[in-house]
C-alpha positions as a printed Julia matrix, in Angstrom:
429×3 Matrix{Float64}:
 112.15   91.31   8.25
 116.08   92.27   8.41
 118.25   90.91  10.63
 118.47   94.01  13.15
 114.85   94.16  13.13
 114.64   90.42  14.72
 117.2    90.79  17.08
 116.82   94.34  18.31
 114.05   95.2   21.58
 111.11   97.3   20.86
 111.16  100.22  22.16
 107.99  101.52  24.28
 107.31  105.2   24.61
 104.23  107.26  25.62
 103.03  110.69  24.68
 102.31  113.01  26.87
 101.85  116.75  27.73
  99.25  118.87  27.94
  95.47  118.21  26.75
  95.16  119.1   23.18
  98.79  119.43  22.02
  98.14  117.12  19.12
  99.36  113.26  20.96
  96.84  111.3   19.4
  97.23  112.68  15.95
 100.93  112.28  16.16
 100.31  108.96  16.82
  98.03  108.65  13.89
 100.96  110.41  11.98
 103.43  108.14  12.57
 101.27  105.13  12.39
 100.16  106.36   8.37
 103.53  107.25   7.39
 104.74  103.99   8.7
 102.17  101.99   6.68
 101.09  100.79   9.28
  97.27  101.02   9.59
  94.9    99.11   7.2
  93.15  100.69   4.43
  89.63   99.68   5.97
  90.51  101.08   9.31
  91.86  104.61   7.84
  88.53  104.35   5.88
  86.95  104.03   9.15
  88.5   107.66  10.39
  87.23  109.86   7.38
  85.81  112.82   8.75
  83.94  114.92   5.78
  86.56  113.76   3.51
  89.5   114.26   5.45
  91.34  111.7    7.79
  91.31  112.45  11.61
  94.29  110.97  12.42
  93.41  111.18  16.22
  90.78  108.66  15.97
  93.28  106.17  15.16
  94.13  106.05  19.16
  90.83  107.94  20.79
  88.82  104.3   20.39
  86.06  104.94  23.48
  83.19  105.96  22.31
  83.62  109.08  25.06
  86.84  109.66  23.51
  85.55  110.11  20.25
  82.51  111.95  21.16
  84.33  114.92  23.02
  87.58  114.56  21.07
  89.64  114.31  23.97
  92.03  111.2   25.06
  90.59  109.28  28.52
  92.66  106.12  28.69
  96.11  105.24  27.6
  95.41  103.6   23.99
  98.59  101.35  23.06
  99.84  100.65  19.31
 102.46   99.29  17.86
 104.28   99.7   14.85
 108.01   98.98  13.37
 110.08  100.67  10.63
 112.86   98.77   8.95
 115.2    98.84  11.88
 112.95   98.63  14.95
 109.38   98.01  16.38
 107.66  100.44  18.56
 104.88  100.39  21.12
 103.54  103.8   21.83
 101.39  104.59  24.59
  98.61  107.41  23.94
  98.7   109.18  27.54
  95.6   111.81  28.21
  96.51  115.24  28.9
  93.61  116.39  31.1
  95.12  116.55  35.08
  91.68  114.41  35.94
  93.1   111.33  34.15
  96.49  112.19  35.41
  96.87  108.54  37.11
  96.88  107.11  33.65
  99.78  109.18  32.36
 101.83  107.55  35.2
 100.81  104.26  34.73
 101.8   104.5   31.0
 105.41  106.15  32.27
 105.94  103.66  34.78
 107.23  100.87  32.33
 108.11  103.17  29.15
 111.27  103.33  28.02
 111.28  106.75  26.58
 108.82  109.54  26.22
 107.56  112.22  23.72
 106.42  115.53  25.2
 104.26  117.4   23.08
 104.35  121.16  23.73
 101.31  123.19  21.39
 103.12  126.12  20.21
 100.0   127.92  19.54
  99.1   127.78  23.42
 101.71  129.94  24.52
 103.05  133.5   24.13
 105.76  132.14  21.61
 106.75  135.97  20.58
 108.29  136.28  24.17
 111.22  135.48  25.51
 110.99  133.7   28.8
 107.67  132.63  28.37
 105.67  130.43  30.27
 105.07  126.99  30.37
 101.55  125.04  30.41
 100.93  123.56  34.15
 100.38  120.36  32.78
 103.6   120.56  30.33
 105.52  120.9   33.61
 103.62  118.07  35.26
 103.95  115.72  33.12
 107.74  116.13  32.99
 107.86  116.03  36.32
 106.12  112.9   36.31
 108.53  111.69  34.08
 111.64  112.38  35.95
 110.4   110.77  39.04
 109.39  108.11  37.45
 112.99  107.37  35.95
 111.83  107.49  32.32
 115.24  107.11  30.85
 114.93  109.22  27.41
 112.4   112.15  27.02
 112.16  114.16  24.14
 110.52  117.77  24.0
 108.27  118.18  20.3
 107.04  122.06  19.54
 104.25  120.84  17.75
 101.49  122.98  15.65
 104.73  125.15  14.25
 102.6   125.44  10.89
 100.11  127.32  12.65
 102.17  130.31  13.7
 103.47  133.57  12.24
 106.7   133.3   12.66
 107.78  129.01  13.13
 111.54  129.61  13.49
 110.56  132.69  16.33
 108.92  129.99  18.02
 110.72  127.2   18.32
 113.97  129.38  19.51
 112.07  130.71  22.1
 109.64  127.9   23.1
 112.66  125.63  22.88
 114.5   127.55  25.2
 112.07  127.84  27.67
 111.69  124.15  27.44
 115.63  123.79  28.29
 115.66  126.09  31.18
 112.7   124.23  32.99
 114.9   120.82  32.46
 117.75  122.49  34.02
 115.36  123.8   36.84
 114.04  120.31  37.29
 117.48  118.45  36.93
 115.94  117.2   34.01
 118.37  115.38  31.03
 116.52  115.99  27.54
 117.89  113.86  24.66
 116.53  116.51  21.85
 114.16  119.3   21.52
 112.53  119.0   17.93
 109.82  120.98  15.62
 107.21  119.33  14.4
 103.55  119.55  12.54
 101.82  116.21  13.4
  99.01  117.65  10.97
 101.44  118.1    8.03
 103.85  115.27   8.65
 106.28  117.74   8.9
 109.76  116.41  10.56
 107.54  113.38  11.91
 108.86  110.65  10.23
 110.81  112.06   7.56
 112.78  115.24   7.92
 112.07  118.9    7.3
 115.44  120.69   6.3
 116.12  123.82   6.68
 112.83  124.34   8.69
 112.83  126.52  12.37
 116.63  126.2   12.35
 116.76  123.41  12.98
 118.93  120.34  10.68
 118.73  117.58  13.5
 116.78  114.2   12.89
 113.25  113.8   12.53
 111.16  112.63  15.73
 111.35  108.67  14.44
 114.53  108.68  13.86
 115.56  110.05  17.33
 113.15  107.33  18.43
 115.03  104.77  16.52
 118.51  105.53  18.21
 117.05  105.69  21.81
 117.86  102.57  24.15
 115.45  100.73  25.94
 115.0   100.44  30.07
 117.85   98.72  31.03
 116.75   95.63  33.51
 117.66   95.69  37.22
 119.45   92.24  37.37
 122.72   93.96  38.6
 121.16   93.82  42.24
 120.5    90.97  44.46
 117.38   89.02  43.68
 113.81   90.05  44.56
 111.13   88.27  42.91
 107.49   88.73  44.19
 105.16   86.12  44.64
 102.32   86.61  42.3
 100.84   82.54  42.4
 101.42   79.17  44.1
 101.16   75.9   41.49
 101.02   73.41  42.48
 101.56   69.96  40.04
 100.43   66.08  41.0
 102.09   65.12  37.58
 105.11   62.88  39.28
 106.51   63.47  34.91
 106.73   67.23  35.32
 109.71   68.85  36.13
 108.91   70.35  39.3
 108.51   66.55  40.73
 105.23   67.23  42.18
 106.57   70.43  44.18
 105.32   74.0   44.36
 106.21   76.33  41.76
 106.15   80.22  42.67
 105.23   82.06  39.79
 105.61   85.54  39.44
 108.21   88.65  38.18
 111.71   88.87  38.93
 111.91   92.52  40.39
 115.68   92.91  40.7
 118.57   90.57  40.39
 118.8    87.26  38.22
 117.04   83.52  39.67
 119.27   80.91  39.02
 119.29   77.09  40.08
 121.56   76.87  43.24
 121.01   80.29  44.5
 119.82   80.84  48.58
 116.87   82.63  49.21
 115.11   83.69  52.13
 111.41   84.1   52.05
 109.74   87.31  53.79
 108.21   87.87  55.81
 108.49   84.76  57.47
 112.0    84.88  57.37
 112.27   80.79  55.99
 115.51   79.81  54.15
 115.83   77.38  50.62
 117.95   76.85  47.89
 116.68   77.71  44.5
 116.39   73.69  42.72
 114.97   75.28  39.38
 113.59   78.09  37.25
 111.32   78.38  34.76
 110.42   80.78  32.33
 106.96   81.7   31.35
 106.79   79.27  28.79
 108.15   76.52  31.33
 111.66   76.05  29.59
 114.69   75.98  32.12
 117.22   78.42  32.95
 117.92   81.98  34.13
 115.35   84.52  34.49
 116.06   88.25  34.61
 114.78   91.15  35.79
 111.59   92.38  34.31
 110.58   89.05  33.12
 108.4    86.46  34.6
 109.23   83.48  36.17
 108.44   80.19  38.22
 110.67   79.19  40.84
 110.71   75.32  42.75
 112.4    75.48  45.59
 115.12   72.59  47.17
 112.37   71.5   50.25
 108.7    72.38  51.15
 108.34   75.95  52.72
 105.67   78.74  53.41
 105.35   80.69  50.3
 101.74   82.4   49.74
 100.72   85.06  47.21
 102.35   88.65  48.07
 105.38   87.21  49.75
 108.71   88.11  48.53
 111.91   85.6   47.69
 115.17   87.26  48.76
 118.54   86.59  48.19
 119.79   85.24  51.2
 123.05   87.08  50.72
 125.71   87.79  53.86
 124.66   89.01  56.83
 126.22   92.51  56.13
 124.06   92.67  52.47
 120.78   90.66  53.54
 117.51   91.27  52.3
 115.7    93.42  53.52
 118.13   95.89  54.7
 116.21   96.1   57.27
 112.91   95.41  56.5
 111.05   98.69  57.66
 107.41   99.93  58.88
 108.45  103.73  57.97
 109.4   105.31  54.85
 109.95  108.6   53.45
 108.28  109.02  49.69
 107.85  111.01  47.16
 104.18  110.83  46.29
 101.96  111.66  43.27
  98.39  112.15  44.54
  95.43  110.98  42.39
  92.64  110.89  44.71
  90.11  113.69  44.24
  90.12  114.11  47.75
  92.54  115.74  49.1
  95.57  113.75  51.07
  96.02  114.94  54.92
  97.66  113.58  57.66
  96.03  110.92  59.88
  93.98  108.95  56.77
  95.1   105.61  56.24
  95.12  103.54  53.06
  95.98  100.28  51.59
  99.31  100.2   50.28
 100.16   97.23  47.29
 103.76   96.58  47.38
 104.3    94.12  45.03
 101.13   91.47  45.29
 101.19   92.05  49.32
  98.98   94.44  51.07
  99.36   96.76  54.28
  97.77   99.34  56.16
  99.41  102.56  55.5
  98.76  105.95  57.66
 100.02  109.58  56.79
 101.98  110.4   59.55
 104.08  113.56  58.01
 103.16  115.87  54.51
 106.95  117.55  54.63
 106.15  119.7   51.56
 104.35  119.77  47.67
 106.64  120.7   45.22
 105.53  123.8   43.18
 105.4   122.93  39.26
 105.92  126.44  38.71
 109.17  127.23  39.99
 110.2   123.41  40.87
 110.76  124.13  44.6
 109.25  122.64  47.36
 106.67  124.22  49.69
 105.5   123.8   53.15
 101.83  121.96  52.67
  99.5   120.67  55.31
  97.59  118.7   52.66
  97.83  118.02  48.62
  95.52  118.46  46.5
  94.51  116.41  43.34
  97.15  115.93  41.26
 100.05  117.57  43.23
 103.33  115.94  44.12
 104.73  115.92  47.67
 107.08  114.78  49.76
 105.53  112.56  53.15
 106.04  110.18  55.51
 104.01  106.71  55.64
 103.69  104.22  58.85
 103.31  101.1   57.82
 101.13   98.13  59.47
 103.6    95.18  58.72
 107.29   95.96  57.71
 108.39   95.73  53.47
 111.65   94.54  51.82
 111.2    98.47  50.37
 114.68  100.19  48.52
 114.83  103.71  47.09
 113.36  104.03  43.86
 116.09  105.76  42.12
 117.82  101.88  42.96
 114.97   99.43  42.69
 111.41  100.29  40.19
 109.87   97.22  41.9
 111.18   97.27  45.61
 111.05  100.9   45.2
 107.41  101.42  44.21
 104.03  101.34  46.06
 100.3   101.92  45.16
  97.83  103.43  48.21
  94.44  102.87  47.54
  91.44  104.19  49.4
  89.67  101.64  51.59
  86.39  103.29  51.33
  85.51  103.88  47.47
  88.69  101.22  46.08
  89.8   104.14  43.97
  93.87  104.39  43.09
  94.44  107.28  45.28
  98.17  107.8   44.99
 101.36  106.38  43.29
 104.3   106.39  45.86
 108.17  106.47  45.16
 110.27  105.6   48.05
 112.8   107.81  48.81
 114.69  106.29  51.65
């Protein structure tokens, strides 16, 4: 293992786009030509002689019996300069919940667009529905690096045709959709062609292949610029007078924003209770700072009210306290998952971090057409759509915008009747 290998993050990226555009056997692609699957398991793929790469991911036994991807199917693999963990998201809009679960803590994302599904001869052609979704998707959700792949390009008439055009009406969606794209590349997961190694001189095009753009992406920068919110996932509680905690409580859970440190004031919420951070351990119970994104047990100076689902706050200045305020209405952008469809007056449980509230529909202000990226009046939304609306909440939440805060910023309703996720919420203010 070289040096930059050890020190360097992995990076975790999904595929997505729409069903059948070839994400599980580009997966499969770049796990073969990466040496990284073992001979008896690429044994256990043959398919009349031939290796179905897509099998490599599709592991339900409903996945491999209609050839179609259900669940997101993580793997990992590394090259000589980085590891990866790629997240197989399902294209059909019915699993659509998954793909944003798998977005929701990726660091980048590969959009697969089938260039044998559209009218690549065209100029201004159009776009799949669930090509523009899924984009969508990722743009709300604050994936940091997406990359567009024209896949199937062996399959056409005329590859170079295609990519121009297919390419460009990629790039004028992003600009529609205030979209940044870090590269728009052509590809043949089949063939292996400009996968992991590149093509030259083919479509055009004499960029990098798709791993090595993968290989110079960043990772999801953590959000411990902020003040500190750390959610309360679990109350220890040690008899052991030799431990470190001294026989106190230790809250374990993430830190959302913000860095815990020994000596630092926090507030709990809701019930408003003030300590002094007296130490912080890390999830393998060694001492010192915790970051963002990273879990975390905290012992607090003196004996306070902490139970699952509350929320430790810095307990900054007056003029910057958490929450600022706390608040029982928010405006949000939401994805809905439910196959019912989401009208004003239902209410829900909403999951804010571990804590749970009652949360009614009081306002749909519009859906946002994937067509022409513009919002529309709505009265409802239907499976799968994205709106903007306005929740009442039963008890108030330490809540920020989620273009600030992933964690603060982020809630999950879920129907009180059948316990099904019905929709993923993104505070806007």
């Amino acid at each position: 293992m070289t040096a930059q290998l050890a020190t360097r993050p992995a990076l975790k990226f999904i595929t997505c786009g729409s069903v059948d555009d070839g994400k599980s056997t580009l997966i499969g692609r770049l796990l073969v030509d990466s040496k990284s699957v073992l001979q008896d398991h690429l044994a256990g793929v043959q398919r009349q002689g031939e290796t179905d790469l897509a099998l490599l991911t599709d592991g339900l036994s409903a996945e491999r019996e209609q050839g179609i991807t259900i669940d997101v199917a993580y793997r990992y693999f590394s090259t000589e300069t980085r590891k990866f963990i790629i997240g197989d998201a399902p294209g059909h809009e019915q699993y659509t919940r998954n793909m944003v679960t798998a977005a929701s803590s990726a660091d980048a994302a590969v959009v697969l667009v089938d260039a044998t599904k559209v009218d690549w001869a065209q100029t201004g052609l159009s776009l799949l529905p669930q090509t523009r979704r899924h984009s969508l998707l990722l743009k709300l959700l604050r994936v940091p690096s997406v990359i567009f792949a024209i896949n199937k390009l062996d399959a056409v008439a005329d590859a170079t045709t295609a990519f121009v055009h297919i390419a460009q009406a990629l790039q004028q969606f992003a600009d529609d959709a205030g979209m940044d794209v870090n590269a728009i590349v052509p590809i043949s997961a089949l063939k292996g062609w400009n996968v992991v190694s590149a093509y030259p001189d083919w479509c055009h095009y004499s960029g990098p292949s798709l791993l090595e753009l993968l290989e110079r992406l960043p990772v999801t920068p953590a959000d411990d610029e902020g003040d500190l919110a750390f959610a309360v996932q679990w109350v220890e509680k040690f008899h052991d007078s030799a431990d470190t905690s001294k026989g106190r409580r230790v809250y374990w859970g993430r830190v959302g924003t913000g860095v815990a440190r020994v000596g630092d004031s926090v507030k709990v919420f809701p019930s408003g209770q003030s300590a002094v951070i007296k130490e912080v351990l890390s999830a393998v119970r060694t001492s010192g700072d915790v970051a963002a994104g990273h879990s975390a047990g905290v012992v607090l100076d003196h004996e306070v009210d902490v139970s699952r689902g509350d929320w430790l706050l810095a307990d900054a200045a007056p003029a910057h306290a958490w929450p600022d305020p706390a608040r029982n209405e928010l405006r949000a952008t939401i994805v809905w998952l439910d196959d019912d469809p989401l009208v004003v007056g239902r209410v829900y449980w909403a999951l804010h971090g571990h804590r749970w509230v009652k949360a009614r529909v009081k306002t749909i202000e519009n859906r946002i057409d994937i067509h022409t990226v513009t919002a529309m009046p709505a009265s409802e939304l239907q499976p799968n759509a994205i709106g903007q609306v306005v929740l009442g909440l039963q008890q108030a939440l330490p809540v920020s915008p989620y273009a600030t805060s992933r964690s603060l910023g982020s809630l999950v309703l879920i129907d009180p009747t059948s316990h099904h996720t019905a929709g993923a919420v993104l505070v806007s203010a």
